[in-house]
N, CA, C and O atoms as a GROMACS GRO file, in nm:
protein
  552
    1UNK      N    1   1.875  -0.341  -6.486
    1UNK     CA    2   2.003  -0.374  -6.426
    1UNK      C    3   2.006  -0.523  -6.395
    1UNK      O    4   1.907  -0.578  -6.346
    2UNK      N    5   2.098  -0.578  -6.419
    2UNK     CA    6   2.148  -0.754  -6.379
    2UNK      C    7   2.121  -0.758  -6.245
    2UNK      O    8   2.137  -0.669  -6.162
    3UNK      N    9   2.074  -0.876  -6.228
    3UNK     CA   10   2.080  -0.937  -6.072
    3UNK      C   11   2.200  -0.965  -6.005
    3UNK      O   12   2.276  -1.043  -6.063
    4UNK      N   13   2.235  -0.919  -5.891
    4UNK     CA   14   2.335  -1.035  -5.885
    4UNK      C   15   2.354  -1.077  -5.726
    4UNK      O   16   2.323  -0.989  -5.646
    5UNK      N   17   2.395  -1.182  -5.681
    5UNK     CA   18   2.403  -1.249  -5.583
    5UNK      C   19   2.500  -1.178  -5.493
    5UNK      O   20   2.599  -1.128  -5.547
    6UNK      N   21   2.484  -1.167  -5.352
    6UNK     CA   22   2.575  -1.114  -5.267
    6UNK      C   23   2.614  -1.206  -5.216
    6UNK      O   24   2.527  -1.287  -5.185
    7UNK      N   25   2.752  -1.241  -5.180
    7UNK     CA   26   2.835  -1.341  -5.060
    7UNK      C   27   2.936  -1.276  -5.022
    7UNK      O   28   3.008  -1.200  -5.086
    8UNK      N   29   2.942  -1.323  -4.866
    8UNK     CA   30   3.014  -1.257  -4.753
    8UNK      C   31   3.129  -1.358  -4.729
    8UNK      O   32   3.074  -1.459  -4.685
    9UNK      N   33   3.230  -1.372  -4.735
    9UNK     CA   34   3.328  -1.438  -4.702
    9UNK      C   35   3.380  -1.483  -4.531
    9UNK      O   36   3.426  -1.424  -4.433
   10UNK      N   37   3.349  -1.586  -4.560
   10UNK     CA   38   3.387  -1.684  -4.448
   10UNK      C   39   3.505  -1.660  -4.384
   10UNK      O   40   3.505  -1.607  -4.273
   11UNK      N   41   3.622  -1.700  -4.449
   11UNK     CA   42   3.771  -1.758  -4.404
   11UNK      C   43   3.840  -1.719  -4.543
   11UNK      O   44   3.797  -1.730  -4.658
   12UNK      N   45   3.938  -1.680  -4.503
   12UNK     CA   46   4.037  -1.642  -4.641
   12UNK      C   47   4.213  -1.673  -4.583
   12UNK      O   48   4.240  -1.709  -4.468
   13UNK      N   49   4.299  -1.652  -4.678
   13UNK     CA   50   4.443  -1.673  -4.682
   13UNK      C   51   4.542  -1.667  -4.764
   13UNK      O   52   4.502  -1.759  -4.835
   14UNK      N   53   4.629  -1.637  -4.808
   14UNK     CA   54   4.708  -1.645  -4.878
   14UNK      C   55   4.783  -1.756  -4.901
   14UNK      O   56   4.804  -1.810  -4.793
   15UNK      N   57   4.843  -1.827  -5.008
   15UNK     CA   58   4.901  -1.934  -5.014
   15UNK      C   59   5.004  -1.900  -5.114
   15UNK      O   60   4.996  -1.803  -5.189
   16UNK      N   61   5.113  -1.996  -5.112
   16UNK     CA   62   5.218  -2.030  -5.239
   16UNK      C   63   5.284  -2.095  -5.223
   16UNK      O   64   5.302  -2.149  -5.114
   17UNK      N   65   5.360  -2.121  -5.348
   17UNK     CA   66   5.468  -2.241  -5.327
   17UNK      C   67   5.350  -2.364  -5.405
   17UNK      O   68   5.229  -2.364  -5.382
   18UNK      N   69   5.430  -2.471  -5.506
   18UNK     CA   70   5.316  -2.592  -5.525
   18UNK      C   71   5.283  -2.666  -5.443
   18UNK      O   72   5.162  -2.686  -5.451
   19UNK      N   73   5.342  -2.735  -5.344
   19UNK     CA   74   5.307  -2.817  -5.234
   19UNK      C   75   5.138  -2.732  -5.192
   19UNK      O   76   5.018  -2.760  -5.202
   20UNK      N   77   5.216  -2.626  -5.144
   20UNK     CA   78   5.113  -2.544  -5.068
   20UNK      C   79   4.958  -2.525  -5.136
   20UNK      O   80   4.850  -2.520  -5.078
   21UNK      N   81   4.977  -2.520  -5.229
   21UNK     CA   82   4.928  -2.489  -5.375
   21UNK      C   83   4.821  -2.558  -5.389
   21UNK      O   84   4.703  -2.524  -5.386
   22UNK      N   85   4.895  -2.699  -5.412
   22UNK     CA   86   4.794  -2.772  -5.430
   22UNK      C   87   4.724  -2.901  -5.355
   22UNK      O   88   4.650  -2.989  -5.398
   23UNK      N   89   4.789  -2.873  -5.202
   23UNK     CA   90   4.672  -2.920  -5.099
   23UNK      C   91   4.588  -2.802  -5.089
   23UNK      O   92   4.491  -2.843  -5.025
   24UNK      N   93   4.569  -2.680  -5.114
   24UNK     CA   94   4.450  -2.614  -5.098
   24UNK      C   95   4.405  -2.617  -5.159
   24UNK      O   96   4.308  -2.542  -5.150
   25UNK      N   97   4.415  -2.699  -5.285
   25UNK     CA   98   4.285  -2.663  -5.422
   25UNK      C   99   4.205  -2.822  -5.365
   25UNK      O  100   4.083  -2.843  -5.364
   26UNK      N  101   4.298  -2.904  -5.326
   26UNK     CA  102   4.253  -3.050  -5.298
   26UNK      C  103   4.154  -3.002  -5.153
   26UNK      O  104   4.040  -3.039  -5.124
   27UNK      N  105   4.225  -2.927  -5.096
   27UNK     CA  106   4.139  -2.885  -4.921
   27UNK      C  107   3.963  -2.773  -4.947
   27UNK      O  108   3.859  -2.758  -4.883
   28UNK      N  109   4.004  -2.737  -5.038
   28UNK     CA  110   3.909  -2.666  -5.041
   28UNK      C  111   3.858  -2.555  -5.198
   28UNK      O  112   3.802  -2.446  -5.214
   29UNK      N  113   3.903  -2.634  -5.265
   29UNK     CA  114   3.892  -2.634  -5.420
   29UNK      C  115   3.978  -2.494  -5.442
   29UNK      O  116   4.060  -2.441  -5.367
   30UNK      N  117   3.898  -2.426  -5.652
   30UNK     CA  118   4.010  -2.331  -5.689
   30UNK      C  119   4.056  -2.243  -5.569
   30UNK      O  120   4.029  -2.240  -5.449
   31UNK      N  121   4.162  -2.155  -5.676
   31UNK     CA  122   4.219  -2.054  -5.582
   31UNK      C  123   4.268  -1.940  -5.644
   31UNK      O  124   4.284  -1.963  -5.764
   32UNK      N  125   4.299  -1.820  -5.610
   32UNK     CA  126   4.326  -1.764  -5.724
   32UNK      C  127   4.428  -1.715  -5.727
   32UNK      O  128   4.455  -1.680  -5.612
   33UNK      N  129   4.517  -1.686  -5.801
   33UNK     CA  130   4.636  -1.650  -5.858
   33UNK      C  131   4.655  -1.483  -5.962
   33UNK      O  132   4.599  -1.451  -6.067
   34UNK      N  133   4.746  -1.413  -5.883
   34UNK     CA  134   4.800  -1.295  -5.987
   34UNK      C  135   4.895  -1.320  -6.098
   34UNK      O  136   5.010  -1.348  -6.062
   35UNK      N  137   4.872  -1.316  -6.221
   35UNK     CA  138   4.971  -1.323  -6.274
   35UNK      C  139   4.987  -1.212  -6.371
   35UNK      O  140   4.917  -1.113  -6.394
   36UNK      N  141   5.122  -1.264  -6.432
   36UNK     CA  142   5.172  -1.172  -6.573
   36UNK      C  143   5.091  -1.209  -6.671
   36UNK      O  144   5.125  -1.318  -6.716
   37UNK      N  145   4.995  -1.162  -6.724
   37UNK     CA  146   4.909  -1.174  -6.846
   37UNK      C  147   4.945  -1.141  -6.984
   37UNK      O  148   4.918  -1.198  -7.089
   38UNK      N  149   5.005  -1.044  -6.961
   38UNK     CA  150   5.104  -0.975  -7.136
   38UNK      C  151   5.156  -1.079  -7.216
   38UNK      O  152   5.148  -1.051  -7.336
   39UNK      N  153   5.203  -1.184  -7.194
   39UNK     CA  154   5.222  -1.296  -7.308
   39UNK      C  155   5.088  -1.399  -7.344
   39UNK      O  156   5.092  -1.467  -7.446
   40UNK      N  157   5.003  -1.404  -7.278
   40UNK     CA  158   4.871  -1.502  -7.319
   40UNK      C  159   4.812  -1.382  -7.405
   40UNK      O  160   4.735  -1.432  -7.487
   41UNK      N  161   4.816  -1.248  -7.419
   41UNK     CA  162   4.713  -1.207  -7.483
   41UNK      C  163   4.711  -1.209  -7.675
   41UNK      O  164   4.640  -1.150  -7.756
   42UNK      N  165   4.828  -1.310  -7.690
   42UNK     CA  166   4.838  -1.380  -7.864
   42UNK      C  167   4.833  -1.562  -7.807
   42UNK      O  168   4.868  -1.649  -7.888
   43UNK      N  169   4.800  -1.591  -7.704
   43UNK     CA  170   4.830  -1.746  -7.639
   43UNK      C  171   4.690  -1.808  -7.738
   43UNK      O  172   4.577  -1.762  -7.725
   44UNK      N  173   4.716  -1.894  -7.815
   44UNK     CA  174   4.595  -1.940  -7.879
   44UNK      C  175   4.533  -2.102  -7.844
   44UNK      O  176   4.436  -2.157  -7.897
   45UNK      N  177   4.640  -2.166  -7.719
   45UNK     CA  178   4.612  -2.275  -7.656
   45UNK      C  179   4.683  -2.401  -7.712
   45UNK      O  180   4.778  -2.392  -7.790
   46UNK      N  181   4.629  -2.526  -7.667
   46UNK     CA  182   4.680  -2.636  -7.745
   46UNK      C  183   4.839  -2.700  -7.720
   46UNK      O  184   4.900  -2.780  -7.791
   47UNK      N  185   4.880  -2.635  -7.598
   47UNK     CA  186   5.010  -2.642  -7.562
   47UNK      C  187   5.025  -2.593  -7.396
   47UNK      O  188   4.950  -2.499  -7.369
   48UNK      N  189   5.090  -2.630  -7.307
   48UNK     CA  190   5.115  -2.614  -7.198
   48UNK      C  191   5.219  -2.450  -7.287
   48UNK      O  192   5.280  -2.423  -7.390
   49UNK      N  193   5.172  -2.381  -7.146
   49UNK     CA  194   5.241  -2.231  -7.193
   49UNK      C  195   5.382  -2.223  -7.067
   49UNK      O  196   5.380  -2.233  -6.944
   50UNK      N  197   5.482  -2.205  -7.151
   50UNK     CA  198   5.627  -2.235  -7.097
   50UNK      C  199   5.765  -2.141  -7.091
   50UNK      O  200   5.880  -2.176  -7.119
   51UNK      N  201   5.736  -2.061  -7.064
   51UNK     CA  202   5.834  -1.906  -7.162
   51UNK      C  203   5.937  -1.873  -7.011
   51UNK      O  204   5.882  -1.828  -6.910
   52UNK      N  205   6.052  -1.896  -7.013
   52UNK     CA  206   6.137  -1.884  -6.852
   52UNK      C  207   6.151  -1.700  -6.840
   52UNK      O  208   6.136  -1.620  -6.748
   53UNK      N  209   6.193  -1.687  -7.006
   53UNK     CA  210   6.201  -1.562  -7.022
   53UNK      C  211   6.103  -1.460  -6.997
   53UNK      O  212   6.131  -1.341  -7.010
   54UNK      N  213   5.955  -1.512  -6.951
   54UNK     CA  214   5.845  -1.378  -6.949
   54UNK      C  215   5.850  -1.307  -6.791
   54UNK      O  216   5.877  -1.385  -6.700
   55UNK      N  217   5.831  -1.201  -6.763
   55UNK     CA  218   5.833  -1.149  -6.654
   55UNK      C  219   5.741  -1.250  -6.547
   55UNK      O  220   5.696  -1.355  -6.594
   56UNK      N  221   5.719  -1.222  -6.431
   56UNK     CA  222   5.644  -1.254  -6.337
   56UNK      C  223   5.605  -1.148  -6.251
   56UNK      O  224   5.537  -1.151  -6.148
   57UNK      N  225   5.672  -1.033  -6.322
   57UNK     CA  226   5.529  -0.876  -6.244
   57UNK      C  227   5.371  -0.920  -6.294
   57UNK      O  228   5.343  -0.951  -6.410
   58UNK      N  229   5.277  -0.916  -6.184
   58UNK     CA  230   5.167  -0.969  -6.190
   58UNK      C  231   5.103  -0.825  -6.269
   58UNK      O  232   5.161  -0.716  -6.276
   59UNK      N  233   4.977  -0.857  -6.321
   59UNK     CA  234   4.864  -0.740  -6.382
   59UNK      C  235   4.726  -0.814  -6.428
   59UNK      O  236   4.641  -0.769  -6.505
   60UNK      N  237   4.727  -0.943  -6.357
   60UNK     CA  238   4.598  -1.048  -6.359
   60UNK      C  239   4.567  -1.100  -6.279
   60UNK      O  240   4.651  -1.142  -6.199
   61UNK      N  241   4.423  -1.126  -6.257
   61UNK     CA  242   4.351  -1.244  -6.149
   61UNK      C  243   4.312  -1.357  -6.223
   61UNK      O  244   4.230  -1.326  -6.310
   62UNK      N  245   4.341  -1.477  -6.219
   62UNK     CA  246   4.250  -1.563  -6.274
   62UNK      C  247   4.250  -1.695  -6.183
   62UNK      O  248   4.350  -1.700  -6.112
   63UNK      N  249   4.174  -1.791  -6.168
   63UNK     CA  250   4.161  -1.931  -6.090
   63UNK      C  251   4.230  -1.992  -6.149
   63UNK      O  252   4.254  -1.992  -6.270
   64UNK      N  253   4.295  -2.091  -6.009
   64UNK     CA  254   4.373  -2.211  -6.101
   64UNK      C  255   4.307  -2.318  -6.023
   64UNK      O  256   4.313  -2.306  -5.900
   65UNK      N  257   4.227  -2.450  -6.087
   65UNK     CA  258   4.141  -2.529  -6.042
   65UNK      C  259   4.220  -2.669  -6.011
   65UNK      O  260   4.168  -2.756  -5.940
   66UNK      N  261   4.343  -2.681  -6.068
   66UNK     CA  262   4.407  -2.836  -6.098
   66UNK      C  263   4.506  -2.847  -6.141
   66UNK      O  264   4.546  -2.733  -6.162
   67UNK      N  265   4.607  -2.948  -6.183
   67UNK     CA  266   4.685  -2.959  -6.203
   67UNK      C  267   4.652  -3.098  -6.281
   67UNK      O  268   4.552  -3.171  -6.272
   68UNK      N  269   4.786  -3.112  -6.371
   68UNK     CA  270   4.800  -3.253  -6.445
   68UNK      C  271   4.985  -3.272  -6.537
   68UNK      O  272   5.094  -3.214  -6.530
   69UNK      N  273   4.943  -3.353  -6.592
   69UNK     CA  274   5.052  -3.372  -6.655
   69UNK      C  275   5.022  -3.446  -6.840
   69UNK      O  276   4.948  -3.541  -6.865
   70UNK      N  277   5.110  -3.362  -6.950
   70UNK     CA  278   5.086  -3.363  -7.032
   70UNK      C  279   5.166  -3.452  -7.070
   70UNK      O  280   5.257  -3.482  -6.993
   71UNK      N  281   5.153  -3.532  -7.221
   71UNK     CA  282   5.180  -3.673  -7.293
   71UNK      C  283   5.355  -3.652  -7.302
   71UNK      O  284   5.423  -3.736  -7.362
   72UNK      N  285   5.408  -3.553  -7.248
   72UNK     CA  286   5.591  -3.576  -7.285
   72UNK      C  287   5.610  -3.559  -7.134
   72UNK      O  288   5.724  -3.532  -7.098
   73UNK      N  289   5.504  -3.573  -7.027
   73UNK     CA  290   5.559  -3.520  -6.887
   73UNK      C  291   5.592  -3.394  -6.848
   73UNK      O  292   5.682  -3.361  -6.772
   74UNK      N  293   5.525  -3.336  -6.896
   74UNK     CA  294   5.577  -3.205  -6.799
   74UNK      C  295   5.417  -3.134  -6.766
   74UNK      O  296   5.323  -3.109  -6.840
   75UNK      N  297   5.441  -3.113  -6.598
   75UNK     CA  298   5.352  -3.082  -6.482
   75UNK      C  299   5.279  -2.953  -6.564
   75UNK      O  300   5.337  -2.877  -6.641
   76UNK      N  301   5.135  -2.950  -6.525
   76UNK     CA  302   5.052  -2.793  -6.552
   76UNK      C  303   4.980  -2.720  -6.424
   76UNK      O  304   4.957  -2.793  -6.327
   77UNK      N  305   4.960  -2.643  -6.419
   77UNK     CA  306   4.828  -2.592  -6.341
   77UNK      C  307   4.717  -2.600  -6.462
   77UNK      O  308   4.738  -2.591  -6.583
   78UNK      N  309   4.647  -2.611  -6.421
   78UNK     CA  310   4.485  -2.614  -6.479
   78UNK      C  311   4.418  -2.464  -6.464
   78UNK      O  312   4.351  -2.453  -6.361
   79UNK      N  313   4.425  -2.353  -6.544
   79UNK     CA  314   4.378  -2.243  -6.522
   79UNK      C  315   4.272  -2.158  -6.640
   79UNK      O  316   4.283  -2.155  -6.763
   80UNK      N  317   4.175  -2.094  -6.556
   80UNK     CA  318   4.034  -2.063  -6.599
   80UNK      C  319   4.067  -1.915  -6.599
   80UNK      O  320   4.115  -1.859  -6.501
   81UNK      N  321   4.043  -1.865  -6.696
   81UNK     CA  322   4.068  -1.748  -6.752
   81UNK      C  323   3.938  -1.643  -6.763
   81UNK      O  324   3.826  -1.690  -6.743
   82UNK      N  325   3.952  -1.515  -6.793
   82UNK     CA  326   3.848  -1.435  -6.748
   82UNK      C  327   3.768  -1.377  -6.891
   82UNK      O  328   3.671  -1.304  -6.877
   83UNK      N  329   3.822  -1.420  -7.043
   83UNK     CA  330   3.878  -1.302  -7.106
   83UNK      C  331   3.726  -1.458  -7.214
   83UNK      O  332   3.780  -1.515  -7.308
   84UNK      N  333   3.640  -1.482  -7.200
   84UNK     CA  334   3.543  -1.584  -7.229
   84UNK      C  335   3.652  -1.734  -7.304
   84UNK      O  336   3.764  -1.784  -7.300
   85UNK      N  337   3.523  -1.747  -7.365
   85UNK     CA  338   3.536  -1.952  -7.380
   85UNK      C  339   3.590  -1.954  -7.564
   85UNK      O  340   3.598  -2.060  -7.626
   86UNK      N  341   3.616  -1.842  -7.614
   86UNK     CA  342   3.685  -1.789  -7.746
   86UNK      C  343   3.813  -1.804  -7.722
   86UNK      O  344   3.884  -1.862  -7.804
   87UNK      N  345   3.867  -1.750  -7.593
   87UNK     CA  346   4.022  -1.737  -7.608
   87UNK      C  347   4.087  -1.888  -7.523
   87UNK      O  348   4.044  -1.932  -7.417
   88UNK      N  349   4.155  -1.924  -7.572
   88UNK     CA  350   4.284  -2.017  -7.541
   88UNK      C  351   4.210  -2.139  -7.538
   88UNK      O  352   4.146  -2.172  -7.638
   89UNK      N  353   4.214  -2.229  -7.408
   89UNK     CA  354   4.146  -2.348  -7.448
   89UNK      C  355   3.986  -2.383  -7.380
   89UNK      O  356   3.949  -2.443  -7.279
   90UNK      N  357   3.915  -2.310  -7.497
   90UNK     CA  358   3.756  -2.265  -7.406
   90UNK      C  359   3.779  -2.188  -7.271
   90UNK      O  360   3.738  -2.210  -7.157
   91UNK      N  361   3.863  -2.085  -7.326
   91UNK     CA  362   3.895  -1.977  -7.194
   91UNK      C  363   3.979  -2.038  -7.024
   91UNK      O  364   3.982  -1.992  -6.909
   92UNK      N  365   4.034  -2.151  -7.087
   92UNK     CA  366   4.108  -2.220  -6.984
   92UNK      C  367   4.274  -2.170  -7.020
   92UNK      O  368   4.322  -2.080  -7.089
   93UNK      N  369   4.303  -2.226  -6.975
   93UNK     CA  370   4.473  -2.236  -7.044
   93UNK      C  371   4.570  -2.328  -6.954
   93UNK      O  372   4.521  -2.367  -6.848
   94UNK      N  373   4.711  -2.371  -6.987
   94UNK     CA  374   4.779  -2.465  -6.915
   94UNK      C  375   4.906  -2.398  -6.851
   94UNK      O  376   4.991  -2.348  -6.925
   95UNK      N  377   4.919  -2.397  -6.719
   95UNK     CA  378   5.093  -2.295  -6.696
   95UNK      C  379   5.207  -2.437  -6.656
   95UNK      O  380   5.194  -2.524  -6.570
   96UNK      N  381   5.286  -2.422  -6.728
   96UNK     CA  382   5.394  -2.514  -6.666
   96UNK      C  383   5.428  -2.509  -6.505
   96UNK      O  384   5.439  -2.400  -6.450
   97UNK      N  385   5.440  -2.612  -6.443
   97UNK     CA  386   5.408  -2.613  -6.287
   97UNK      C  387   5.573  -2.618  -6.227
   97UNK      O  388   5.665  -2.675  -6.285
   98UNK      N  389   5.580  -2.556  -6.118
   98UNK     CA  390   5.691  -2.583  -6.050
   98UNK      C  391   5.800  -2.467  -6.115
   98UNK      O  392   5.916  -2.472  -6.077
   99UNK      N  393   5.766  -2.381  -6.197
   99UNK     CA  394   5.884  -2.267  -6.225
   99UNK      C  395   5.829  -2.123  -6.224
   99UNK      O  396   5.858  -2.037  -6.306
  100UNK      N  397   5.749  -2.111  -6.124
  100UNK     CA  398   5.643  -1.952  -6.105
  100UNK      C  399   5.649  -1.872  -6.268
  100UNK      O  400   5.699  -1.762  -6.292
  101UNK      N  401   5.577  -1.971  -6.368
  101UNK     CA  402   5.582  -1.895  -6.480
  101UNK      C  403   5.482  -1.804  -6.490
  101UNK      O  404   5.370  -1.850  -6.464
  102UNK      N  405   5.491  -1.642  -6.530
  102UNK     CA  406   5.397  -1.560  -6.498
  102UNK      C  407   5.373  -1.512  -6.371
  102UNK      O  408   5.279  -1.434  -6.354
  103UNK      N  409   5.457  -1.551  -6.261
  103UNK     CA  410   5.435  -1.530  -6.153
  103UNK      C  411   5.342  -1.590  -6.046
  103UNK      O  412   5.319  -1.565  -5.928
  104UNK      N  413   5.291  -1.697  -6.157
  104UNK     CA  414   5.178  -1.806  -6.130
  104UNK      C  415   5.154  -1.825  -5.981
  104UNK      O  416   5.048  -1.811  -5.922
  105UNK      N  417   5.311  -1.870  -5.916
  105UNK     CA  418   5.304  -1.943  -5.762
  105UNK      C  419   5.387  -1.887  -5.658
  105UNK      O  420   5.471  -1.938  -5.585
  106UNK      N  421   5.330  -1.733  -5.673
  106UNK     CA  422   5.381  -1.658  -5.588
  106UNK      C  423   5.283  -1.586  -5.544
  106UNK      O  424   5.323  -1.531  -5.442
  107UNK      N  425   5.140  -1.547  -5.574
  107UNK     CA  426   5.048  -1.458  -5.523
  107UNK      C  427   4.925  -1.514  -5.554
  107UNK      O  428   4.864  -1.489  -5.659
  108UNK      N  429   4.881  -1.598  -5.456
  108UNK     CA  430   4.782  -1.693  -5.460
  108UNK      C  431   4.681  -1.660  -5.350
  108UNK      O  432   4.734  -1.609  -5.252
  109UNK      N  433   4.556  -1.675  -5.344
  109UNK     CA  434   4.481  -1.660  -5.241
  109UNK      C  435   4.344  -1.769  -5.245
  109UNK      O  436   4.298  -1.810  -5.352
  110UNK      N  437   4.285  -1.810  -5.104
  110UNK     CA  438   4.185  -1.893  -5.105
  110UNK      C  439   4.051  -1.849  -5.004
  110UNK      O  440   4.055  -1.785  -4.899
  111UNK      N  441   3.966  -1.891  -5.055
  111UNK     CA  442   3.847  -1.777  -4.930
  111UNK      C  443   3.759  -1.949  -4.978
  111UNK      O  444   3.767  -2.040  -5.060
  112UNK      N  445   3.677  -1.900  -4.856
  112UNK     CA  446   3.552  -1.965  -4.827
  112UNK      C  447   3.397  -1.895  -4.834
  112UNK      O  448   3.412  -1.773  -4.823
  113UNK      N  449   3.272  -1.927  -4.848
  113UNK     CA  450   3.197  -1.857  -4.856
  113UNK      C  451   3.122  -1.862  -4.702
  113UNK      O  452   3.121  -1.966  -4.635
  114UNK      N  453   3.065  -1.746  -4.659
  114UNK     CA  454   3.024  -1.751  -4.534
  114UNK      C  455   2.844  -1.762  -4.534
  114UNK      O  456   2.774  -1.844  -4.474
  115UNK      N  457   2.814  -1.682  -4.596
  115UNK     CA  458   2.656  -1.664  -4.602
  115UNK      C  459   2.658  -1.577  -4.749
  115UNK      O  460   2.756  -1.515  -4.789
  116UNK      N  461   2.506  -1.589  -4.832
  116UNK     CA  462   2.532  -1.547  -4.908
  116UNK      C  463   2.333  -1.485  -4.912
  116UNK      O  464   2.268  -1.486  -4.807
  117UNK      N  465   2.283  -1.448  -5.016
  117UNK     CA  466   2.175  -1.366  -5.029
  117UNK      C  467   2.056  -1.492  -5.107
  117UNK      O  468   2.048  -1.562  -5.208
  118UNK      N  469   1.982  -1.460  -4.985
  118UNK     CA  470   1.877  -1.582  -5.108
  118UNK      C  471   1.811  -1.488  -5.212
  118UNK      O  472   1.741  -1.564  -5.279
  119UNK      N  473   1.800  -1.377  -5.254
  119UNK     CA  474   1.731  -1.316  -5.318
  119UNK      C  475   1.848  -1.278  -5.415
  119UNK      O  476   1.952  -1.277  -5.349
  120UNK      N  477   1.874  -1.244  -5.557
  120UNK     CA  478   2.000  -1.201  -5.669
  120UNK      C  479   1.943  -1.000  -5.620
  120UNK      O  480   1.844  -0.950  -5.674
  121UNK      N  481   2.008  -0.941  -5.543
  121UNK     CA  482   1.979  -0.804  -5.536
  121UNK      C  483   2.127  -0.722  -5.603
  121UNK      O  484   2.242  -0.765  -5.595
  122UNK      N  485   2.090  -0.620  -5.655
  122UNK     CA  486   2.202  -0.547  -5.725
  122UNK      C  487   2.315  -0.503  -5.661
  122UNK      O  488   2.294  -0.440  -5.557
  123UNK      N  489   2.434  -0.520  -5.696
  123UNK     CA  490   2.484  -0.432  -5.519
  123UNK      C  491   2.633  -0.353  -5.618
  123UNK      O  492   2.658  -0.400  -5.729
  124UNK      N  493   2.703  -0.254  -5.573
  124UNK     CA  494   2.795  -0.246  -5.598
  124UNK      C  495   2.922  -0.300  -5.550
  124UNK      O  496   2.930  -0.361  -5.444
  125UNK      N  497   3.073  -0.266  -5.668
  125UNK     CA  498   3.179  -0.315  -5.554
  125UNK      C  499   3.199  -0.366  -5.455
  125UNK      O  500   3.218  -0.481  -5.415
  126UNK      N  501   3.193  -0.217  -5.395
  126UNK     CA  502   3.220  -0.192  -5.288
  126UNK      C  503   3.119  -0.192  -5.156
  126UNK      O  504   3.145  -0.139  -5.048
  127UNK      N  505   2.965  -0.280  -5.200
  127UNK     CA  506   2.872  -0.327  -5.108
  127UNK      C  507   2.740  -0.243  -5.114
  127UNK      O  508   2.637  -0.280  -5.058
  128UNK      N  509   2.754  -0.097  -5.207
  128UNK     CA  510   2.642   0.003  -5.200
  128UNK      C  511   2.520  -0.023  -5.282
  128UNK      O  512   2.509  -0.016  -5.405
  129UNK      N  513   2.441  -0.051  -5.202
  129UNK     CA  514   2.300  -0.087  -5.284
  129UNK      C  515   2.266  -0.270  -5.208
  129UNK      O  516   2.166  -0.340  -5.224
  130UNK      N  517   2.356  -0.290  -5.150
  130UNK     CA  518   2.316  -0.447  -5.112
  130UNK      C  519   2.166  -0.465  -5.043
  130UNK      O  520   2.111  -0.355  -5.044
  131UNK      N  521   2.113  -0.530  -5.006
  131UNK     CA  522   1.993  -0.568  -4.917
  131UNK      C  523   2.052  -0.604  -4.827
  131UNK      O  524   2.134  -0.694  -4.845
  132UNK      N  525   2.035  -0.550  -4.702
  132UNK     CA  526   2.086  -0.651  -4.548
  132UNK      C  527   2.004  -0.706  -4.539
  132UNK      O  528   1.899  -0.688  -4.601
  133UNK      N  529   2.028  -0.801  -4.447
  133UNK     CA  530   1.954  -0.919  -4.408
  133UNK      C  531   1.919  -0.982  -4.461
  133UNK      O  532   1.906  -1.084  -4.394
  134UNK      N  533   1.876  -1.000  -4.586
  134UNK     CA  534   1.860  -1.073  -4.693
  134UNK      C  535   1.933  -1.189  -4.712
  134UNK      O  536   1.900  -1.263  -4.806
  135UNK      N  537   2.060  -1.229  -4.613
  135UNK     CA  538   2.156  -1.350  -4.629
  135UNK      C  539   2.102  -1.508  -4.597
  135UNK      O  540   1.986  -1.506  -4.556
  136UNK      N  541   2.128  -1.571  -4.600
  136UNK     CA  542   2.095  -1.732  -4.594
  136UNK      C  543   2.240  -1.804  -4.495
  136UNK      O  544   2.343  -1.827  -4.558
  137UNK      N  545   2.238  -1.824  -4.402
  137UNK     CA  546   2.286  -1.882  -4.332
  137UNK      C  547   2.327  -2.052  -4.389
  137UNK      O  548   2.248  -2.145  -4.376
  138UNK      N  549   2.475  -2.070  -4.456
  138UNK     CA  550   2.502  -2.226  -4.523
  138UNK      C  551   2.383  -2.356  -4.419
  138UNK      O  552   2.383  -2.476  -4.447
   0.00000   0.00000   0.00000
């Protein structure tokens, strides 16, 4: 069975809106975002992704780390995708900023890490199998 690291969460919140958006990625880095995924799954990259017409019912988690702006001007989020470094741009992709495309900037969340496991012990989900005490104090 894989190792894997346990962490306990610090501080968490919900965020949205870009303002909001993106003083928390600046305050305290990525963040993550629900979105509509059903149109990236033919998205082959190489282009800020821009569609007014796609829903924004969410059915994805993925991080959005940044923001920028592409060579004709128009704003992106910077987003890291789950699906590996094959799909879109080395598993990144670009959302047009400022028009909740995908539902992008409406269901956002940010956590902190509180303590985490110095030892990689197996754990499930939902915490079953963890090692107590085993945590490391930051």
């Amino acid at each position: 069975m894989e190792k894997v690291p346990g962490v306990k969460v610090g501080e968490y919140g919900k965020v949205s809106g870009v303002d909001n958006m993106k003083k928390e990625i600046f305050r305290r880095g990525p963040i993550t975002a629900n979105i509509n995924s059903s149109p990236l799954h033919t998205f082959k990259g190489g282009k800020v992704f821009s569609d007014d017409t796609a829903s924004k019912m969410t059915n994805h988690v993925v991080s959005i780390y940044g923001w920028g702006k592409d060579q004709d001007g128009v704003e992106f989020w910077n987003i890291r995708n789950s699906w590996g470094q094959y799909w879109g741009e080395l598993g990144n992709f670009r959302v047009e900023l400022g028009k909740n495309m995908l539902g992008v900037e409406s269901y956002n969340w940010w956590a902190t890490p509180d303590n985490w496991t110095e030892h990689n012990y197996p754990c499930g989900e939902d915490g079953a199998g963890c090692e107590v005490g085993a945590y490391l104090d930051p």
